[in-house]
N, C-alpha and C positions, 0 to 999 in steps of 0.2 A: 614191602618197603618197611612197616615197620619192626618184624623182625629183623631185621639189618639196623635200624634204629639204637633199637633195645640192646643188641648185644654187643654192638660197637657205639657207642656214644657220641664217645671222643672222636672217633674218624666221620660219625657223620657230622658230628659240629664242625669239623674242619672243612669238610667235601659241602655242607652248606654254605660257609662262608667263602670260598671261592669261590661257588656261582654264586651268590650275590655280589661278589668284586667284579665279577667276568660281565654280568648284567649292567652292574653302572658302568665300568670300562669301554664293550663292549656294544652294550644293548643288546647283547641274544641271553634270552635265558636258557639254563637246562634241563630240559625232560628231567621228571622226577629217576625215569630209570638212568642217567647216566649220572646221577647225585649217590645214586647207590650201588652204582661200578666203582665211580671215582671215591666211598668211601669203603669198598671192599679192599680198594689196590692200598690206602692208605694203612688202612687197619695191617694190612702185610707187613706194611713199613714201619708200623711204629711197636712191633711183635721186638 
């Protein structure tokens, strides 16, 4: 995880701060592995 960290930033600060919304929204947290799908799909997106 944190090579995905490191070389996407940006996408994982974003993919962190929606599972923190999704947590207090919500109350389910997410596995740290799908913090770092949803900031791989992100990083796609902001390419």
């Amino acid at each position: 995880m944190a090579i995905v960290e490191s070389q996407n930033e940006r996408a994982f600060n974003i993919a962190k701060k929606i599972s923190e919304y999704m947590d207090i929204k919500f109350g389910h947290e997410l596995p740290d592995e799908e913090i770092m799908l949803m900031a791989m799909q992100i990083q796609r997106i902001l390419k």
